[in-house]
N, C-alpha and C positions, 0 to 999 in steps of 0.2 A: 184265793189270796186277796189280801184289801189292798185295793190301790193306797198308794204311795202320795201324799200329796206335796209338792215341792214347791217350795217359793222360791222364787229369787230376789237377791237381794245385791244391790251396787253399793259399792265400796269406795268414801272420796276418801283420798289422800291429802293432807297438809303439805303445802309447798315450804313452810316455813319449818317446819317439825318432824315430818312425814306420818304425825297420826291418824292415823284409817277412821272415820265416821262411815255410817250409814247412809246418811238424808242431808241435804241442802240446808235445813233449819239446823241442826247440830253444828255441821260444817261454819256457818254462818256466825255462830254463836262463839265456836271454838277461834274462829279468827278476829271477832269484835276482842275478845280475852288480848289475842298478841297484841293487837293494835293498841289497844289500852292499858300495855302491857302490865295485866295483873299478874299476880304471883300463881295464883294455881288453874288450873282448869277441870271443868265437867268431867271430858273426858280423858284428860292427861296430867300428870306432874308435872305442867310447866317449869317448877323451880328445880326439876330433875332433870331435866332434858336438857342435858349436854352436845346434843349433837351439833357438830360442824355446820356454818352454812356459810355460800358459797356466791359473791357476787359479779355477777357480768361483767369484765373491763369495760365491754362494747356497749351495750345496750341497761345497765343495771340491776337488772334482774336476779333474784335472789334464787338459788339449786342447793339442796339440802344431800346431792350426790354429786360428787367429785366428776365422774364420767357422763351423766347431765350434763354439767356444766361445759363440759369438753365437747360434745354433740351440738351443745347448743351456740358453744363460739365456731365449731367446725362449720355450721350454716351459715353465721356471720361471716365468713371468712371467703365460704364458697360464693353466695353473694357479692360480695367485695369483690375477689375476684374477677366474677364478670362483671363484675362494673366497668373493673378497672379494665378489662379486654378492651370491651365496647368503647372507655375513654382513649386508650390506647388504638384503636382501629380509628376513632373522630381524629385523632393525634396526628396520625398517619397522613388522614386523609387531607389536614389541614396542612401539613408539611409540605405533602405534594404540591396542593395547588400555591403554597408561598414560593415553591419551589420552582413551578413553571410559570409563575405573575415576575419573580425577579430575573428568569431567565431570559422571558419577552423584553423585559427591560434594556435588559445589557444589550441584547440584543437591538433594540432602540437605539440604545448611547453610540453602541459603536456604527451602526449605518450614519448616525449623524454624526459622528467625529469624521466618518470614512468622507463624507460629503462634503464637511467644510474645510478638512483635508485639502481635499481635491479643488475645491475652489480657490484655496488658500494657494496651492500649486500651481493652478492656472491662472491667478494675479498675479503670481510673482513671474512666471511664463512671458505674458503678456509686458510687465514691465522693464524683463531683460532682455525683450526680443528672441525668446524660445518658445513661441507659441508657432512656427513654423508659418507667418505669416507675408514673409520671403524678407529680404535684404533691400543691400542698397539699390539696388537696379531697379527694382519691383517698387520701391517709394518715391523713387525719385521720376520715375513715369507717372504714376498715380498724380501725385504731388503737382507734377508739371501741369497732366489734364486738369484736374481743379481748376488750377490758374487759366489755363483758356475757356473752360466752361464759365467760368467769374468774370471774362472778358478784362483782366489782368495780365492776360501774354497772347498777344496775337499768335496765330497758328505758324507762321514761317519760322516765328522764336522756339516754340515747341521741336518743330523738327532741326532746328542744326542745333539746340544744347542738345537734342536726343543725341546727334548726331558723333557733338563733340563728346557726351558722355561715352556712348559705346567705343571711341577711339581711344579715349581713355581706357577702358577697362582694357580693353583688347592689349592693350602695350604695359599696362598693370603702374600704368605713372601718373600722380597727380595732376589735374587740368591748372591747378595752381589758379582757379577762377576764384578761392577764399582766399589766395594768401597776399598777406601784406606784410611788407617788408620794412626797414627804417625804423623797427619799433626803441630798438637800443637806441639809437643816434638821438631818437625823439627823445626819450628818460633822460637822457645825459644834459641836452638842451634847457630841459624843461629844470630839473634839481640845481644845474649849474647857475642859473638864473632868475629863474623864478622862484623855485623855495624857499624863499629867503629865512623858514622858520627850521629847515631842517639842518642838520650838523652835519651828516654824513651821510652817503649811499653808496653803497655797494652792487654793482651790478653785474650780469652775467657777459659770457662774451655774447658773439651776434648771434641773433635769432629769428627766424621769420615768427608770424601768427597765420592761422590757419582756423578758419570757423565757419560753421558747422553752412548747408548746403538745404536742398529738396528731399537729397537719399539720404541725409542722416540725422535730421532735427530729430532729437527729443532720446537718442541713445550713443551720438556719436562722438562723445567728450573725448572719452579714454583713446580713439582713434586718433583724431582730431590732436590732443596733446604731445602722442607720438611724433606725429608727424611734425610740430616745433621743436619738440629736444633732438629725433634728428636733422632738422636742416641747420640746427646748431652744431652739432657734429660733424656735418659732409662740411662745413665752411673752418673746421678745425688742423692743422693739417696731423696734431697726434695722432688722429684716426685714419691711419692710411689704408686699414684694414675695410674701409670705406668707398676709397677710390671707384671712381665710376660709378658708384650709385646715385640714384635719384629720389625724391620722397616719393614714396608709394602712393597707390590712390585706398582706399579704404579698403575695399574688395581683395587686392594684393597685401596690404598689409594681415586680414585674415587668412589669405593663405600661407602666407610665410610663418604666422603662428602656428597652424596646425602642420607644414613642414618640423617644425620646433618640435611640437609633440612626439612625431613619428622618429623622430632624431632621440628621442626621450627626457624629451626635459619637463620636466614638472607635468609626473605621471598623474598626478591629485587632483590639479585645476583641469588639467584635459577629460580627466573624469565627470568633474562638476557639469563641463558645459559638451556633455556627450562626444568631445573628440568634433566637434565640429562647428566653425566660424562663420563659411561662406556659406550665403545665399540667407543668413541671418540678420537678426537686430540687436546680438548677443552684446551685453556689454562687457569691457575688457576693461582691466584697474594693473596695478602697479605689478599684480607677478604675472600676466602675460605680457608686461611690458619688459619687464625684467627676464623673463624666458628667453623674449625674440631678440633682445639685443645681447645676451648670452651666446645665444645661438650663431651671433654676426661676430662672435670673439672680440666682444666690447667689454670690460673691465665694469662692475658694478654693485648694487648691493640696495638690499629694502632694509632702513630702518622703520621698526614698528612702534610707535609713540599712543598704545594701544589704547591708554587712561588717560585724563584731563589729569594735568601737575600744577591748576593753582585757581582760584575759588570762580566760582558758577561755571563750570567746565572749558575753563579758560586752558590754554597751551603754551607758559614758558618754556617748557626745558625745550619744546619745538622751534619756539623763535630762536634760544640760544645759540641752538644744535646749526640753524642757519645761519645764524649769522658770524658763525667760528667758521661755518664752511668757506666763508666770503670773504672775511675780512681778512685784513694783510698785518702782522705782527712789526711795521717797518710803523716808526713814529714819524711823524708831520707827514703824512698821508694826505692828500688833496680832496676835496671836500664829497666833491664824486670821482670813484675809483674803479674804472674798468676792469675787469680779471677775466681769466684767460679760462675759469672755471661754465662747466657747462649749466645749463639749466636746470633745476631740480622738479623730479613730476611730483605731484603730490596726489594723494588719493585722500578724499576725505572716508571717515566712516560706514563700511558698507561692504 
C-alpha cells in the first residue's frame, strides 16, 4: 500500500465575521479589508455578511457569538468579584481597626470625664466641709496651735479657751465669746439722728450678732446667722414654745438638725449632706434652717426669689417683699419704727 501523505493545516477565525483563513498573511489581509472597511473581500462577501456582532459592556471587545460574549463577561465578572471580596475583606479590616481606635477613645473621654468628675467632687467636698477633714473642735485646736506657734497667743490662753471651748460643747450652749449685743438700740440711735438723708427705717425687734470664731472661719455663716434670728426669738415672748432655751453652740446646733432629719423633715437635704452635721464643715443655708426651727414647732416659710427682677441682676421684687414685711400701713409713722417682727435670714445664691 503507498503511504498516505498528510498535511496539516491551521485554521484562523475572524473575530469580526467569523471567516476561516489558512495563514497569518490572508488572515492579515482579510482584516486590513474591515478596518478599511471595503465592500468586498478575497476571501468573503463582506457586503453579504450579515452576521450579528457583539460588544463587551465591560472591556469593548467585539464577539461575533452571542455565548462568547457571555463566557467572556462571566470572566469579567468572576474577576470583579474577587476584587470586590478582597475590597470587601480590606473593608472589614479597616472597620475594625476604626472600630477599636474609637473605642480606645471613648474610652479616653470617659476616664477623664471620670477624673475631673471626681476632682470637680472633691472641690466642691472641701469647700462645704465634706471632705471629712473634722469640724469645729478639730479647727478650732488646730487654729488655736497656729496662734501659739506664731507667738500670737501665749500657751496659758491656749489651754483655758481649750478649756472654755470643751465646757461648751460638753453643755451644747454658746460661750457667747462672739456675741454682741445693743446692735438695734445702736440702728435706732444712729437713723434717729444722724441720717439726716434718710426718710424712714424700719427695724426688726431685738437681736444679738454672733461672728464667726477659730472653729468656724471660712463655713460658719449659716450657723452663725441662726444663732441671731434665734436670740431674737428666745427675747420674743410669742415664742413660748422656746422657754428655757439657750442659743446653741455650733456643734449642738448640727446635732439638733440631724435630730430633725431622724424626725423626718426634709428627707432630700439630709440626703444631699449624707444624713450627717457633726464632726463636719458642712455648710447649712435656709432649708436646714427652716427644717430645725420647724422641728421646734416655730411657724415659718422659704420664699424663693430664684431670678434677678430688674436690670444687671438687680432684686426689686426682693427689696419690696421686705419691706411690706416691715413696714406698718398706720400714716404719720415716726421716722424710725421699731416692729415686733423678727429678723429675716437670707441665703444668697448657692
Amino acid at each position: 500500500m503507498d503511504p498516505c501523505l498528510v498535511t496539516c493545516c491551521t485554521m484562523l477565525s475572524c473575530n469580526i465575521c467569523g471567516i476561516t483563513v489558512t495563514s497569518e498573511p490572508d488572515m492579515k489581509a482579510h482584516l486590513i479589508v474591515h478596518m478599511e472597511n471595503e465592500v468586498t473581500c478575497p476571501f468573503c462577501k463582506l457586503s453579504d455578511c450579515n452576521q450579528s456582532l457583539y460588544d463587551c459592556p465591560i472591556c469593548g471587545l467585539i464577539c461575533t457569538n452571542y455565548h462568547i460574549l457571555q463566557e467572556h463577561v462571566d470572566l469579567h465578572l468572576e474577576e470583579s468579584s474577587f476584587g470586590q471580596g478582597m475590597d470587601r475583606v480590606q473593608c472589614s479590616r479597616d472597620l475594625e481597626l476604626a472600630q477599636q481606635l474609637q473605642q480606645e477613645e471613648d474610652r479616653k473621654r470617659r476616664s477623664e470625664e471620670s477624673r475631673q468628675e471626681m476632682e470637680e467632687f472633691q472641690k466642691l467636698q472641701r469647700q462645704y466641709g465634706l471632705n471629712n477633714s473634722g469640724g469645729y473642735k478639730q479647727q478650732q485646736l488646730r487654729n488655736m496651735e497656729i496662734e501659739v506657734n506664731r507667738g500670737r497667743m501665749h500657751p496659758s490662753e491656749f489651754h483655758r479657751r481649750k478649756a472654755d471651748m470643751m465646757e461648751s460643747l460638753a453643755i451644747g450652749i454658746d460661750d457667747e465669746k462672739t456675741k454682741t449685743s445693743g446692735i438695734m438700740e445702736a440702728l435706732y440711735r444712729y437713723y434717729q439722728n444722724a441720717a439726716t438723708d434718710v426718710r424712714r427705717v424700719w427695724l426688726s425687734t431685738v437681736v444679738d450678732h454672733f461672728h464667726s470664731s477659730f472653729g468656724d472661719k471660712g463655713w460658719g455663716c449659716g450657723y452663725r446667722n441662726f444663732q441671731m434670728l434665734l436670740s431674737s426669738l428666745l427675747q420674743n415672748d410669742a415664742y413660748d414654745c422656746l422657754k428655757g432655751m439657750s442659743v446653741p453652740c455650733i456643734p449642738k446646733i448640727q446635732s439638733m438638725i440631724e435630730d430633725a432629719w431622724k424626725e423626718g423633715f426634709d428627707p432630700q437635704g439630709a440626703s444631699q449632706l449624707n444624713n450627717r452635721l457633726q464632726g463636719t464643715k458642712a455648710w447649712i443655708g435656709a432649708c436646714e434652717v427652716y427644717t430645725l426651727l420647724t422641728s421646734l414647732r416655730i411657724k415659718c416659710r422659704i420664699i424663693d426669689f430664684h431670678k434677678s427682677t430688674g436690670p444687671l441682676g438687680t432684686h426689686p421684687r426682693l427689696f419690696e417683699w421686705i419691706l411690706s414685711y416691715y413696714s406698718s400701713e398706720r400714716e404719720g409713722s415716726p421716722k424710725v419704727v421699731c416692729t415686733s417682727k423678727p429678723p429675716i435670714y437670707l441665703q444668697y445664691q448657692g
